[in-house]
N, C-alpha and C positions, 0 to 999 in steps of 0.2 A: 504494500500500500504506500502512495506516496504521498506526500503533504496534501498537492491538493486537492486529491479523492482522499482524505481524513477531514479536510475541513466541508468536501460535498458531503458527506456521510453526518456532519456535525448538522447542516442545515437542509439536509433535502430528509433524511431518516426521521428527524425530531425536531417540532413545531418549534420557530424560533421568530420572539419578540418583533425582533428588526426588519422578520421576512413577511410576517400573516399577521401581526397585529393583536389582537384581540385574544383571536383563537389559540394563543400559543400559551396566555398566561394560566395559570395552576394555581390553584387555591387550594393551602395544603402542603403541611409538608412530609407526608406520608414516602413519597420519591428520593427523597433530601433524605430523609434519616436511613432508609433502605441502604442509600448510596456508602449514607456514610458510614455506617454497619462494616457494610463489606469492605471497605478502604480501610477500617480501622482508626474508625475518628481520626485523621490527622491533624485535623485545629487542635485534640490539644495538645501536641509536641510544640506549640509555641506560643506566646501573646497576643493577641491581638487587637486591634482598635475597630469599631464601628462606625458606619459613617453614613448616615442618611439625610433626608431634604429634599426640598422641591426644584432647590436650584444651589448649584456652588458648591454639590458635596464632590464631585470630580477636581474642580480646584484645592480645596480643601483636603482631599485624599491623596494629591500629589504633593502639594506641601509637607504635608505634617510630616511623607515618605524620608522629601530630599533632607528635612531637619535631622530624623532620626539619624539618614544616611552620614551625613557630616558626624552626627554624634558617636559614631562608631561601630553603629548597630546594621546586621546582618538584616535588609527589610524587603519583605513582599509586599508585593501591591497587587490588587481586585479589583480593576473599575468597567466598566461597559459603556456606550458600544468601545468598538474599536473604530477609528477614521480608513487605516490602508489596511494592516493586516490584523488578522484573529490573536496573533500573540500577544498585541499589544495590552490584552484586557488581566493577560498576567506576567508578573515582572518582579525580578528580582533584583536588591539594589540595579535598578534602571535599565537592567539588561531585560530582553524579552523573553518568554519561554521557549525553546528550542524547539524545532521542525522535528526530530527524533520524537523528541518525549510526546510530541502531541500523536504522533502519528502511532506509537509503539502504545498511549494510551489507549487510543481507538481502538486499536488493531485488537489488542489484548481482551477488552474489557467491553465491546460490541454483541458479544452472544452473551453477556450477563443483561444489557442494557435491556435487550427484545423484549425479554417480557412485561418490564416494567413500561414502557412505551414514556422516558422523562422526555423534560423539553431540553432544547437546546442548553437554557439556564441552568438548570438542574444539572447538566452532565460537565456543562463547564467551569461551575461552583466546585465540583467534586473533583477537578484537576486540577484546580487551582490549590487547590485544600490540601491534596493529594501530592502536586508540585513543592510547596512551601514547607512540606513535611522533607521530601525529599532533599531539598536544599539546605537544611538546619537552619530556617533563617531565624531569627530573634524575637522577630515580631512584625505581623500583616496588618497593615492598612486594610481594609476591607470596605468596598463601598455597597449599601445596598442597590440592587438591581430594578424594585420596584415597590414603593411603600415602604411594607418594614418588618408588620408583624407576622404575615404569611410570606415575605421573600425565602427563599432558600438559602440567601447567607444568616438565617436568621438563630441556625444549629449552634452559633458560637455563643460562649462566655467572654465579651472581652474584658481588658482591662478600665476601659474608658466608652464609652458613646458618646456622639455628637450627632445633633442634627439639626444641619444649616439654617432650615426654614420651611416655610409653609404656607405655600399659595396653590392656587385651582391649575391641576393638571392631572390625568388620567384620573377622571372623576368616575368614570365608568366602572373602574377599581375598588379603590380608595372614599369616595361617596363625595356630597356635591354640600356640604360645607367645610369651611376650614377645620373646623370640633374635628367632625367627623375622618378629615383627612390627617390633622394631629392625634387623632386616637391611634390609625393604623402603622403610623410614623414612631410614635412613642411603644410600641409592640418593641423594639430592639433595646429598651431601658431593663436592665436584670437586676434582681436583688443584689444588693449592696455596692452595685458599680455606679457610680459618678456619670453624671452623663452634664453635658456641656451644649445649648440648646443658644443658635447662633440669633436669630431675631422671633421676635412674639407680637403677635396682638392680643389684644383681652382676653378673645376665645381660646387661642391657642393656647396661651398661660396656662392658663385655669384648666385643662387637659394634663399640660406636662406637668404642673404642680401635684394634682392629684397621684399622676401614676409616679411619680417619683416619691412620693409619701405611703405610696401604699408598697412599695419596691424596698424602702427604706436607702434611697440612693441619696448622694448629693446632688443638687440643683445647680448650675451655674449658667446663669444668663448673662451670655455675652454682650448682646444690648443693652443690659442694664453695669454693666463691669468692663468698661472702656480700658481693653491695653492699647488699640489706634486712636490717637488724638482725632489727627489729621490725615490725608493724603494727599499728592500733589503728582502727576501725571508729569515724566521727564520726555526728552528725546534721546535718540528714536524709538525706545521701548521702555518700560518699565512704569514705576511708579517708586516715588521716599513718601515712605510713611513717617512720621512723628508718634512714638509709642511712651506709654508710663516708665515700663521696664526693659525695656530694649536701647532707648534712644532714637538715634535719626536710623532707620536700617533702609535699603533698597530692598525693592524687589523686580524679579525679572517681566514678570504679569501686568498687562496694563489696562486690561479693562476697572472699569469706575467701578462692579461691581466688586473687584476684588478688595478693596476699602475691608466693607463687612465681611468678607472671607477672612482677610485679616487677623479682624479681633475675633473671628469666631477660633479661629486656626490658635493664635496667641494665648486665650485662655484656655484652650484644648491642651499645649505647653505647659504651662502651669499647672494642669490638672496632672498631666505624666509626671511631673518632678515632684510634686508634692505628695499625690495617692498612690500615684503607680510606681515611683523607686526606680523613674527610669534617669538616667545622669543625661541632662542635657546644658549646654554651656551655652552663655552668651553669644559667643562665636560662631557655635553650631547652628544656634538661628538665624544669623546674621548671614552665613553662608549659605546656609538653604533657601532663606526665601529668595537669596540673589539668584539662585541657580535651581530653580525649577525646574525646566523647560530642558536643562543641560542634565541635571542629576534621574531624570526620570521620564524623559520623552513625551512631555506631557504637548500636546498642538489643540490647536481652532480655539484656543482662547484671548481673541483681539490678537490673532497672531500676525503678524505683517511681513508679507511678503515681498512686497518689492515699495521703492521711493519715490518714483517717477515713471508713471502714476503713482501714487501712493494704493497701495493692493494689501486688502485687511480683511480678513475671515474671520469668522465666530459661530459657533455653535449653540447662542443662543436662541430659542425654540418656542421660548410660548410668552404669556405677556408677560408676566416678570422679568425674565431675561430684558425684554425689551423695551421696558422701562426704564432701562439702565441704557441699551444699546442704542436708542434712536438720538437718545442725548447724547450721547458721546458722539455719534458722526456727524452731528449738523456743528462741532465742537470743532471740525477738524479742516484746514484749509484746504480751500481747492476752489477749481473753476469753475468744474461742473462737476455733479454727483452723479455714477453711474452704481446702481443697486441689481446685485445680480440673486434672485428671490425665490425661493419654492419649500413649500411646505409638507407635511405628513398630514394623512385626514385626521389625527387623533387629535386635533390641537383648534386651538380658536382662533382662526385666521385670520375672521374680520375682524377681533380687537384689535390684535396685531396690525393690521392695515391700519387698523385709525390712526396709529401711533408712527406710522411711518413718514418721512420727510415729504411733503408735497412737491418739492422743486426739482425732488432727482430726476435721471433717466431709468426708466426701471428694465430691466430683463428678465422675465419670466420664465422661469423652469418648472421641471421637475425632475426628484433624486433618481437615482435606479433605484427603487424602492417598490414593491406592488401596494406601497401603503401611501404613496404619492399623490398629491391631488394635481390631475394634469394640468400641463403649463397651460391649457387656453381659456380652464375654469379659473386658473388664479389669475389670471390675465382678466378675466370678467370681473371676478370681486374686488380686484386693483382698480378698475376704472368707477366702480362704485361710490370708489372713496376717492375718485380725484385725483388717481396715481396711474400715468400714462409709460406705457413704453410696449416691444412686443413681444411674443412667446415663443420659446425658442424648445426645441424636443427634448435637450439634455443638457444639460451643467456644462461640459467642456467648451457646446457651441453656444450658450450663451455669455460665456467667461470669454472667449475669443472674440465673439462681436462687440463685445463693453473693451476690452483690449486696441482691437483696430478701430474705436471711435474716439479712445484716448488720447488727450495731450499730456504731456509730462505736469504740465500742472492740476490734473486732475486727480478726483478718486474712485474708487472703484473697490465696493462693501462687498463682501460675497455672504450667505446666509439666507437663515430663516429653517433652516434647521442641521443636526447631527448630518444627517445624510445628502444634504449639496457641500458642504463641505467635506463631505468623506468623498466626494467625489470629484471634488477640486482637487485634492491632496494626491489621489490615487493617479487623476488626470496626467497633475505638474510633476509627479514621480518618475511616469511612467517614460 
């Protein structure tokens, strides 16, 4: 078997999130604990951190990694999707997981899988698990995959939890108020573990409060326990935060959003040296948040790709994300604004729309995704709101046509979700 009939076997044999949507997700973790039965629990040969939210926990799950990584520690990392390739969604200090191992996993462990019929998640939670045992690493980063309390990374004890935040997205899951979406998000708070809770509103509060009193964990609201003063967005990438306990530090991450990543990520720090006995140094943070992107492979976050044009991707995907994101490019000089655009049906495309610059030029897509809404429907709902431009079949040709209409003083946003961006990436790779 070769890599990549191991990674067609991963998504053509077993329903997968990214490929059919809906249908692929599992309620239950009846599959999870099977799996991990037979593996031999390997989460607990090592530490672990949790890490869930609406928005920012992928940020947040690479951080905390590249700090650990400076600090000495042997660290895995869990996140999903992947942008180019399937390894990337596990990683060892920043290295990816091998083409052998994945494929000798399958190969191996493909006639236990049959009868269980897991999803895609479920099989690649269990190598990951299964991986990080293998590697003796120190301690995984773990990001949840969807919600929290029925995810399949939800088998661990960690040391720590975190969860970023909490706004309306896969409500169809999760349930259609915020209560309701911080009840299924708060499922990964364990007795007696600390868990570190990055922004709240009223409702929200009043949810984690409760389950961390009935948990007997500690509470730390980051919103309410400021280690970021301030931030201040440099060139040509990054961002210096102003912090309590740090001082002036850099970071490599430049979206506006990363601010509150930040302080959620900062008092997540705090919480490891203090509850968890892990040694982290001044320096260690200092050099991880500089070195994100370099310690751990982390992409499509305000990542920029070229100066003239100015050429900027992002992966942010529903209104939150964009709330952050439409501010920051009408923030950003240029002539003319060219916006290369396409979304997944799961998401709320007209908010999204309203929120978008009226002046750009827009380019309409869609990802290679079967969960795409095609470029001529988004192309309709775009002129609904006032946002003109035309629709183009896939991501490469409309990133080329925003390309040859460029002047060097221009820009040019690529986004609107995980998947135009994984396919810019894959495109400009290839």
């Amino acid at each position: 078997m070769t890599y990549s009939e191991a990674i067609k076997f991963l998504y053509n044999s077993t329903p997968a999130f990214e490929r059919v949507g809906a249908s692929a997700y599992k309620e239950g973790l009846n599959n999870t604990i099977a799996l991990d039965r037979h593996f031999g629990s390997p989460h607990r040969d090592y530490k672990t951190i949790h890490v869930a939210g609406t928005n920012g926990k992928g940020s947040c799950s690479h951080t905390i990694a590249s700090i650990l990584q400076k600090s000495g520690y042997r660290v895995g990392l869990y996140t999903s999707p992947h942008l180019i390739d399937f390894r990337e969604r596990i990683k060892v200090n920043g290295v990816c997981i091998s083409e052998k191992y994945v494929v000798d996993f399958v190969n191996n462990e493909r006639e236990f899988f049959a009868p269980l019929h897991p999803s895609f998640f479920e099989i690649t939670t269990a190598m990951a698990f299964d991986y990080f045992s293998h590697e003796k690493v120190d301690v995984a980063v773990v990001e949840v995959g969807l919600g929290g309390r029925l995810d399949c990374t939800n088998i661990i004890t960690p040391i720590l939890s975190i969860i970023t935040n909490i706004s309306f997205d896969h409500t169809q899951f999760l349930g259609n108020t915020l209560s309701d979406i911080a009840r299924e998000k708060a499922g990964i708070i364990k007795c007696g573990v600390p868990v570190v809770i990055g922004e709240i509103t009223d409702e929200t509060k009043l949810v984690f409060t409760q389950k961390a009193a009935s948990t007997c964990s500690k509470l730390i609201i980051a919103e309410e326990s400021r280690e970021v003063t301030s931030s201040t967005p440099i060139l040509p990438i990054g961002r210096v935060y102003e912090t309590l306990h740090y001082g002036t530090i850099h970071g490599d991450l430049s979206g506006d959003y990363q601010e509150r990543n930040m302080n959620t990520v900062l008092n997540a720090v705090g919480q490891l040296k203090e509850c968890c006995g892990l040694h982290i140094t001044y320096e260690a943070v200092r050099e991880g948040v500089a070195n994100v992107a370099l310690s751990t492979g982390l992409m499509g976050r305000w990542q920029v790709l070229g100066h003239r044009p100015l050429i900027v991707c992002d992966t942010g995907h529903n209104v939150a994300g964009w709330s952050y994101l439409s501010k920051q490019i009408v923030r950003q000089q240029y002539r003319t604004l060219r916006i290369v655009f396409g979304m997944v049906d799961d998401k709320d495309i007209s908010t999204v729309m309203s929120m978008l610059p009226k002046e750009a030029i827009y380019y309409w897509t869609a990802p290679s995704t079967k969960r795409a809404i095609p470029s001529g429907k988004v192309q309709e709902i775009g002129h609904s709101h006032a946002l003109h431009g035309d629709s183009f079949a896939d991501v490469p040709t409309a990133y080329e046509s925003a390309m040859c209409s460029s002047s060097p003083d221009d820009m040019i946003f690529i986004g609107g979700s995980s998947y135009v961006v994984a396919d810019l990436l894959s495109y400009l790779r290839s």
